[in-house]
C-alpha positions in Angstrom: -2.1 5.7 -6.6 -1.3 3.7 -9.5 -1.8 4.9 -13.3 -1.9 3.5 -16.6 -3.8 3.1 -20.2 -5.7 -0.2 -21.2 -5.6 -1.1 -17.7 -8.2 -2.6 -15.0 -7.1 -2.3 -11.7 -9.3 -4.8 -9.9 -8.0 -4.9 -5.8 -5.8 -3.1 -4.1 -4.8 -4.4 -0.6 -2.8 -1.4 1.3 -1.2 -2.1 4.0 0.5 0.5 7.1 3.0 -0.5 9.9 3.8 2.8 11.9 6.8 3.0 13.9 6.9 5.8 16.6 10.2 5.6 18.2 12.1 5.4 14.4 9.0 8.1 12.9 8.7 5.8 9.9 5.5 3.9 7.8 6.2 1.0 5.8 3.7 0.0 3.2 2.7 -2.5 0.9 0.5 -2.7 -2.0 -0.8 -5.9 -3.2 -2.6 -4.7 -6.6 -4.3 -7.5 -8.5 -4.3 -6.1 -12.7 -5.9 -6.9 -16.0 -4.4 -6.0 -19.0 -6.0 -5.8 -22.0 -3.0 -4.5 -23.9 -1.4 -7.3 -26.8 2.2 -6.5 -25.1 3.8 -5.5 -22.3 3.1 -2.0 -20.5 3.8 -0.3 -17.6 2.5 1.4 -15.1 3.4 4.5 -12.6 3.3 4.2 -9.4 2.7 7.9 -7.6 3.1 9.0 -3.8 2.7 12.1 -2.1 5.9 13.6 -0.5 9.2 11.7 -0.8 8.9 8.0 -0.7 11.2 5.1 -0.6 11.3 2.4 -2.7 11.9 -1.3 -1.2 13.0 -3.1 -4.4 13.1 -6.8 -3.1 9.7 -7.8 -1.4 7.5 -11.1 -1.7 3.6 -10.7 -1.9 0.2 -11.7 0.0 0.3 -14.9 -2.2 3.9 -16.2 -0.6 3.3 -16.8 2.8 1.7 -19.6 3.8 -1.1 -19.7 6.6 -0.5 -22.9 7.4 3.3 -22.6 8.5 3.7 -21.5 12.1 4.2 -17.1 12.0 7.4 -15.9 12.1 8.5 -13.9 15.0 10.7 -10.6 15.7 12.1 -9.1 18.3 9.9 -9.7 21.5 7.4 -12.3 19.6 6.6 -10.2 16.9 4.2 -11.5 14.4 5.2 -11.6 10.5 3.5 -9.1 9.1 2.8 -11.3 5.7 1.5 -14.0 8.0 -1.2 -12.5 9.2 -1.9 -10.7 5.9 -2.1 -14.1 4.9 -3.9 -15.5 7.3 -7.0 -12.4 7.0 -7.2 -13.3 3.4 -6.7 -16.6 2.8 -10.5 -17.2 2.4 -10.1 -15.3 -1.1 -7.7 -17.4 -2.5 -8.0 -20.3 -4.4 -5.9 -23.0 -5.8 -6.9 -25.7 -8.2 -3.8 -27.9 -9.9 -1.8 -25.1 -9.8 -3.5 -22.2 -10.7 -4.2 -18.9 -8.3 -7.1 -17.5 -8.0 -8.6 -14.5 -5.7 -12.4 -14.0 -4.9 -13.1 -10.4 -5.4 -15.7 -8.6 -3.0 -19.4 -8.1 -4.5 -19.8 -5.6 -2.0 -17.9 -4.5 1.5 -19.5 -8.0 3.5 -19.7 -10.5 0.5 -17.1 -12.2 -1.7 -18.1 -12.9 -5.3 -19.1 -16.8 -5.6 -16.5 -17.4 -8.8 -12.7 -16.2 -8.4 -10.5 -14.5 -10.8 -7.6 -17.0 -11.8 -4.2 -15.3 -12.3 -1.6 -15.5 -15.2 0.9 -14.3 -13.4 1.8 -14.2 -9.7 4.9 -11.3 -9.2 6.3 -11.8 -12.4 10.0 -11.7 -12.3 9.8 -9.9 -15.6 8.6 -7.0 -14.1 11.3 -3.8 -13.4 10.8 -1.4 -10.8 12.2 1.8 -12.0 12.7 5.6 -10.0 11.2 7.7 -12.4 10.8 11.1 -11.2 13.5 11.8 -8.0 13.8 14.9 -5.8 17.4 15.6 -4.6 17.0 16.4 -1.6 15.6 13.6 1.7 15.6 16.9 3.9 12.2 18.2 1.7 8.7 17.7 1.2 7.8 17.1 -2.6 4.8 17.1 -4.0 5.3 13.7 -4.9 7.3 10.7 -5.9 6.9 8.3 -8.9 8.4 5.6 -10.2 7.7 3.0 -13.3 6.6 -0.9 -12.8 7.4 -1.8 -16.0 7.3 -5.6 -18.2 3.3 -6.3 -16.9 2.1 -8.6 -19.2 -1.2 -8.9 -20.8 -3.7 -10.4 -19.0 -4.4 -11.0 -15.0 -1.4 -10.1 -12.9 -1.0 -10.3 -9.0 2.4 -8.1 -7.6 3.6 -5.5 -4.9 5.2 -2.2 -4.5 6.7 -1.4 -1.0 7.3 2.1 0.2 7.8 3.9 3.4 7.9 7.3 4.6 10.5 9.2 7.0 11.6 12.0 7.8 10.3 15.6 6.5 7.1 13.8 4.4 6.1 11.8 7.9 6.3 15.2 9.8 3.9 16.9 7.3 1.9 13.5 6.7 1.8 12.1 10.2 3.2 14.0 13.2 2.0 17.4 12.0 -1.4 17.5 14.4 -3.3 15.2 16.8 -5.0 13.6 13.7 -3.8 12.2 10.3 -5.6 10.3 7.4 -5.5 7.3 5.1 -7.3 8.6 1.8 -8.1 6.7 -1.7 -6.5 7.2 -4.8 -8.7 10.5 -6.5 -8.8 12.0 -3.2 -4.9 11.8 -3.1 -4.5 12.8 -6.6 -6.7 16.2 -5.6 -4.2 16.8 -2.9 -1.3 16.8 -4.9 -2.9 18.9 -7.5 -4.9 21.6 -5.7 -2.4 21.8 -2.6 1.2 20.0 -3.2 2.2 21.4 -6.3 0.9 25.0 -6.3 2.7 24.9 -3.0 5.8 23.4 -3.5 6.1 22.9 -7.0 9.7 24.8 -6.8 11.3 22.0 -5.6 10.4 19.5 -8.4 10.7 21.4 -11.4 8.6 20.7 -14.3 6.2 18.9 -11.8 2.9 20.4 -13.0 4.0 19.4 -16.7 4.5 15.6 -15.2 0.9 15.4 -13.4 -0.4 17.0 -16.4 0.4 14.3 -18.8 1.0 11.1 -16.8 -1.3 11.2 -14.0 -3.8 13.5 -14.3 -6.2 11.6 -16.4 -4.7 8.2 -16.0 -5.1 7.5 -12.0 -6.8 4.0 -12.1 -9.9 3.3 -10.1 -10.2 0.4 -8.2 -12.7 -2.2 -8.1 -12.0 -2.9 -4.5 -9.3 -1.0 -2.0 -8.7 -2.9 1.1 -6.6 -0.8 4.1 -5.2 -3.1 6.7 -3.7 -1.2 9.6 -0.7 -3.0 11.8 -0.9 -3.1 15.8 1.2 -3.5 18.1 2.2 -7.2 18.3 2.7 -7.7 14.6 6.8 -6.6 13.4 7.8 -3.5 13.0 4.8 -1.7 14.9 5.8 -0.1 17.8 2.1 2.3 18.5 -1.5 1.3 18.6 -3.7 3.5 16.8 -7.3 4.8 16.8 -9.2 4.9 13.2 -12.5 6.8 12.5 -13.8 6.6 8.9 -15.3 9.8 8.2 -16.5 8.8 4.9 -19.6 6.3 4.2 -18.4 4.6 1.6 -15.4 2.7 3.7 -16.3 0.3 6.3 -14.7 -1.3 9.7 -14.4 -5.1 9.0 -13.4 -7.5 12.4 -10.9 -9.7 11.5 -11.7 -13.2 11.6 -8.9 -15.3 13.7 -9.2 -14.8 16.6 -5.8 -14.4 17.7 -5.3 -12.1 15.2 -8.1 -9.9 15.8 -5.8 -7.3 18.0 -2.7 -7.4 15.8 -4.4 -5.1 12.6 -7.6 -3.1 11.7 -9.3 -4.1 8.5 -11.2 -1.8 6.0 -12.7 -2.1 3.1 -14.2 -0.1 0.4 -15.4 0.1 -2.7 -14.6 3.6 -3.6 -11.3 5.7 -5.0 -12.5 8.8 -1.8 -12.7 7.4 1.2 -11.0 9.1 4.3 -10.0 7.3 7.3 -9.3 9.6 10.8 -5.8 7.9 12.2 -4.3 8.9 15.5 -1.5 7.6 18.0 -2.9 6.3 21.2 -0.8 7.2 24.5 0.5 3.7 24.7 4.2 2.7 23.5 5.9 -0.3 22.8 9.6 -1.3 22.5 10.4 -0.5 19.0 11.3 -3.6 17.0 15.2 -2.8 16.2 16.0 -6.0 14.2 13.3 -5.6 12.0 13.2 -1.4 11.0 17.6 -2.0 10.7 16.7 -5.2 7.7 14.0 -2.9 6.2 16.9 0.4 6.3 19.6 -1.6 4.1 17.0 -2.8 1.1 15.4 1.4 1.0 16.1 3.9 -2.3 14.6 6.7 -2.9 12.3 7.6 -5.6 
């Protein structure tokens, strides 16, 4: 979940590659931001359980469709390539501007796009903020600063992943594990994380309290892309069962890309999608989860 004052978060495109054999999840977050601040701010960035922080990462606006996909490992697909390539019908480009059509509701896109000041702005610091000392636990979360946004309309990414204690408690704990928006994560943390394990972050109910508590931001739009097997890094198919109404299953439209990812969108901040392993396995990409180890840091 991302937090902030004076901010309008507008989209939020989340994306999840699982890898079975290495019991990891890498994720992206492509958030498209308006401030309406006269200087720079920043924002907090906030996880359940202990995250890791991928400092050096490119976004969903620089890879190009039109270049042939990468490939990993056993003709892996480039995750960013076929991110691309699902939303390339939202973005616009005229003389060198960026812009993104927005949803108007889960099936339609808004006729008129919103045009971008700033597209990753190297200005912006990604800082650890609040840091747990031990990899071998399960906090009640992680946080961390993206500071230097600028005011006015900003496109950028934060990459995580999970391992180890958090994706036995978040993923391998039972047959069945979920994908939830931003106020229904912020209720976990708060009515179950912290009274729970609040003793090994001290001063964590003090920190929710006064930076996230009342200053989650609600998105206009939250998109969930899901990797399958063919696309790098993803080693496990998955099924996925919304269990709320307000998220809905959305086919993707290349057709040779329509097995490599689920889609979903929504227009809420509590949706719940049902996510479990299927019984199939696939050789676990090597080359790509040993790049991804050497660029990780905790937060």
């Amino acid at each position: 979940m991302l937090c902030g004052v004076d901010l309008e978060l507008l989209q939020v495109i989340s994306s999840l590659t699982f890898c079975r054999a290495h019991e990891t999840v890498s994720m992206t977050f492509d958030f498209l931001v308006a401030s309406h601040r006269d200087a720079s701010t920043k924002l907090l960035l906030v996880h359940r359980g202990l995250a890791l922080l991928n400092p050096r990462c490119g976004t969903l606006l620089t890879c190009s469709p039109r270049r042939p996909p990468l490939s990993y490992g056993q003709g892996r697909i480039s995750r960013d390539y076929i991110l691309r390539t699902i939303y390339d019908k939202h973005i616009k480009m005229d003389r060198g501007r960026v812009g993104y059509k927005e949803h108007q509701n889960w099936l339609v896109l808004r006729n008129s796009a919103t045009w971008l000041d700033y597209v990753a702005p190297h200005t912006m610091d990604y800082i650890p903020y609040y840091v747990t000392e031990s990899a071998l636990s399960f906090p009640p979360l992680s946080a961390f600063y993206a500071s230097n946004l600028l005011p006015g309309i900003s496109w950028f990414r934060v990459s995580l992943s999970i391992s180890g204690v958090t994706y036995d408690e978040l993923v391998k704990i039972g047959p069945h594990f979920g994908i939830e928006g931003p106020l229904r994560a912020k209720n976990r943390i708060a009515d179950e994380d912290i009274p729970l394990r609040s003793y090994l972050q001290p001063g964590v109910k003090e920190f929710f309290d006064s930076k996230i508590e009342r200053q989650v931001l609600v998105p206009r739009a939250y998109d969930v892309v899901i990797f399958r097997p063919g696309a790098e890094g993803c080693d496990v198919d998955t099924v996925c069962k919304p269990l709320t109404g307000d998220v809905h299953l959305r086919q993707v439209d290349d057709l040779l890309l329509q097995d490599k990812a689920h889609l979903f969108v929504s227009q809420s901040s509590e949706f719940w999608i049902e996510v479990s392993y299927t019984n199939s396995t696939h050789e676990p990409d090597d080359i790509t989860g040993q790049r991804n180890a050497e660029t990780l840091i905790y937060v």
